[in-house]
N, C-alpha and C positions, 0 to 999 in steps of 0.2 A: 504494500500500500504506500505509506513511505510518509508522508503527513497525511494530518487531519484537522478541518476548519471548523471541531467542535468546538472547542474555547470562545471561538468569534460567532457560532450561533448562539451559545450562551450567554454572551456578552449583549449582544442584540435584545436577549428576553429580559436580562437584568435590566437595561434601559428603554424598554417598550420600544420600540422600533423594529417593523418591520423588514424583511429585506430589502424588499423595493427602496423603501426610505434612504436606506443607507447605498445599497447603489448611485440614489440622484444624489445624495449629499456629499460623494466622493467623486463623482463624474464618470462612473465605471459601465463599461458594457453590460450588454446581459450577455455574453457571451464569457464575460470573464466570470459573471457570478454563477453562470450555471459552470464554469469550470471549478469554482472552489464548492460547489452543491456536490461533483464528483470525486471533490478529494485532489483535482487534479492540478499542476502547477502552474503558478498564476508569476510575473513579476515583482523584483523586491521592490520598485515601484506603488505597486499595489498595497504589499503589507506596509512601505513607508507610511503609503498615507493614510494609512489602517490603524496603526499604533497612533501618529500625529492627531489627528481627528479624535481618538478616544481618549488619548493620553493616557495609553497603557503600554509595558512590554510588548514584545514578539512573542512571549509566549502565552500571553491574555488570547491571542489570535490563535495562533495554528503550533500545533504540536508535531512531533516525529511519534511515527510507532515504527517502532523495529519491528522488519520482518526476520521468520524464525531461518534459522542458518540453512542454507543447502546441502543435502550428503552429493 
């Protein structure tokens, strides 16, 4: 998997704001928020102005999960 943009949907519930919201409020596509709806990887661009806007860490946002080792 590799990251996960749960932190930043909980962050979104903590302050009543919908997706959408936050998409217009950052200027972002919908094509980058249905990329972070997949888990998928977005620009540090995006998390800059992800963290700026909330004035939280990188890790309020999006986390790493280890995937389990290969034989």
């Amino acid at each position: 998997m590799g990251f996960s943009f749960k932190p930043l949907w909980r962050l979104l519930v903590d302050r009543d704001m919908s997706k959408t919201e936050y998409r217009e409020a950052l200027g972002l596509s919908s094509a980058t928020l249905a990329k972070m709806g997949k888990g998928e990887y977005v620009s540090m661009e995006v998390l800059d102005k992800t963290c700026k806007y909330f004035g939280v860490p990188l890790h309020d946002v999006v986390e790493h999960i280890a995937e389990p080792p290969q034989e």
